[in-house]
C-alpha positions, 0 to 999 in steps of 0.5 A: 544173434544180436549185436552187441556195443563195441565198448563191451566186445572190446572187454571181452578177453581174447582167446579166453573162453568166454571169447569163444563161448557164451551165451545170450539170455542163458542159451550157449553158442558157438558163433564159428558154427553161424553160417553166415556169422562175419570171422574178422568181427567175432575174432577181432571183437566176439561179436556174432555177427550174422545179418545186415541189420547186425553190421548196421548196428556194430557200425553204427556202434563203432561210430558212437565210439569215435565221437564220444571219444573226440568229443572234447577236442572241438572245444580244446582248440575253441578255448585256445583259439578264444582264450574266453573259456570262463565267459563261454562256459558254465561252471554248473556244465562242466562239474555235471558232466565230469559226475556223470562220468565220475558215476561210471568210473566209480560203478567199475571200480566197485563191480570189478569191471574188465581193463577196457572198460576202466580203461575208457571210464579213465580217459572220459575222467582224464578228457574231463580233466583236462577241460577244467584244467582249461577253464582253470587257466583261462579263469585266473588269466582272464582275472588277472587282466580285469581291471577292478575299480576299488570304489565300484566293487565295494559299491558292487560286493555281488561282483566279488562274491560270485568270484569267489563262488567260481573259485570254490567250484574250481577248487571242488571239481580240481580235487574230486577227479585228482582223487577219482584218477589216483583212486583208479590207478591201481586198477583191480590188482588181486581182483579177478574180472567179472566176465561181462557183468555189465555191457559198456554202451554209449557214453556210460559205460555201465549197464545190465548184463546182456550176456551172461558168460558161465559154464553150464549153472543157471545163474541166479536171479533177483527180480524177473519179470514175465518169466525172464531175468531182470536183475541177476544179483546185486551188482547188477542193481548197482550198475543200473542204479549208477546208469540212472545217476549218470543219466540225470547228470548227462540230462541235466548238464545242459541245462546251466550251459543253456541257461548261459548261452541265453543269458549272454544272447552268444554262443561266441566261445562254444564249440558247436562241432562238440554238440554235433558230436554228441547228438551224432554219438547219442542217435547212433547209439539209441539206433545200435541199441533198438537195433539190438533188441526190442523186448520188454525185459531189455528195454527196462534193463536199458532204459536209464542209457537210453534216457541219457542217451536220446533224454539229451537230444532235446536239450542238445537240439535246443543248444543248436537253435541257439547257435543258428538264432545268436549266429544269425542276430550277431551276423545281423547286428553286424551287417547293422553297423556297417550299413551304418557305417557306410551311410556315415561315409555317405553323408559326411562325403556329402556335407563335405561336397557342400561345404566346399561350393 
């Protein structure tokens, strides 16, 4: 039996049946009958758990876990510390991340997903939130304190109008999570949960079914391919069509914060533990998931989780280039000017010496 993502496990009802019995790729199993399953994972998660390379695999998905949810921390206290947040960070990052989540939230909601995992979906949202919450305070604040020439910003309109642009940007991301929150609030009341339609993995929490939980039916399919299931019904198209959203989002919201980390020649102001964070979180969970299972069907079924997940490890390798080439020139200039400084020192204590002969 292969090892599951924690975030489903965790969606998995205790003590209903669908935590006692289900099956994996139509085929129903008892895990308590495994002699070699592990009883504190299948009773605590209901994950059947069997083998090292299985508890390799849960761990590492735990692990992935803990890092996407203290993701955002690093940069909290790195935006208090500075107080530069709006120079350090692009808009274009922040609103392409916050999509990639809002894609997820919104596949939930639609495919009447389990209390953990809009649970989770929220705190990404509310995570989200709170950081352009940030970005908005720091933005005004540090407008605020700019001193504006009358004469060069008419001179310079440019200036203004990218201002203001900002401001739009900060306006637009400010309303979509408030309604993207107050819309999840009611969380499927009167709605019955779908027993693991969709596997939460990694960062995004939707994806294809993996296990399907029923009685004794056969569940029916749209799509196979070479004899097995792809696609069961429409709702699971919808979460893979949402897993390929997010995954384009996630990819490409990199690209602006490189774009001005290289513009700015800094990195001052960007948390390089956040990016640490995630690389750790995207590696173990590409490992949990080719751990889990390498056949033709699930890696297609996986495949828009896997381009989010390991598709942003070029990108995120490139930002810690960035943090080692922009920390090391900057440690340069300033080992520059205290050499000149010194040398300064030096010759205004010579002229000084002949002088006074």
């Amino acid at each position: 039996m292969a090892g599951y993502s924690p975030i489903k496990l965790l969606s998995m009802p205790y003590g209903s049946h669908d935590h006692e019995l289900y099956n994996y790729g139509q085929k129903h199993f008892n895990c308590s009958v495994e002699p070699y399953y592990v009883p504190w994972i299948w009773t605590l998660f209901g994950e059947c758990v069997t083998n090292a390379v299985e508890y390799t695999g849960f761990i590492l998905g735990l692990i992935q876990l803990l890092c996407w949810i203290l993701v955002m921390f690093p940069q909290f206290y790195e935006n208090f510390k500075r107080g530069k947040m709006d120079e350090a960070i692009a808009p274009a990052f922040l609103i392409l991340w916050m999509f990639g989540d809002l894609s997820n939230l919104v596949g939930c909601l639609l495919t009447h997903q389990l209390f953990t995992q809009l649970a989770t979906a929220v705190y990404y949202l509310f995570m989200d939130a709170l950081i352009i919450s940030q970005f908005t305070y720091y933005y005004f604040k540090n407008k605020k304190n700019k001193v504006y020439v009358v004469d060069s910003s008419q001179e310079n309109p440019a200036v203004q109008t990218r201002d203001q642009d900002h401001s739009h940007i900060i306006y637009c991301c400010t309303f979509l999570l408030s309604t993207s929150l107050l819309v999840s609030l009611p969380w499927q009341q009167g709605q019955s949960s779908s027993p693991l339609r969709s596997s939460g993995t990694g960062r995004s929490l939707l994806s294809v079914v993996d296990s399907n939980t029923s009685n004794t039916t056969e569940p029916p399919c749209l799509l196979y391919y070479k004899g097995n299931c792809v696609f069961f019904d429409s709702l699971d198209i919808f979460g893979y069509v949402c897993g390929c959203l997010s995954g384009v989002f996630y990819v490409g919201s990199r690209i602006p914060q490189l774009i001005q980390n290289y513009r700015r020649q800094s990195v001052e102001g960007v948390s390089i533990l956040m990016f640490i964070l995630t690389v750790t979180g995207n590696v173990f969970y590409g490992a949990s998931v080719l751990m889990e299972d390498t056949s033709t069907v699930f890696l297609i079924r996986h495949l828009p989780w896997l381009v989010g997940s390991l598709g942003t490890l070029f990108f995120d390798c490139i930002m810690l280039t960035q943090f080692a080439r922009f920390r090391y020139c900057r440690s340069e200039r300033l080992r520059s000017a205290h050499e000149d400084e010194d040398r300064k020192k030096l010759l205004n204590g010579v002229n000084g010496a002949n002088g006074s002969l």
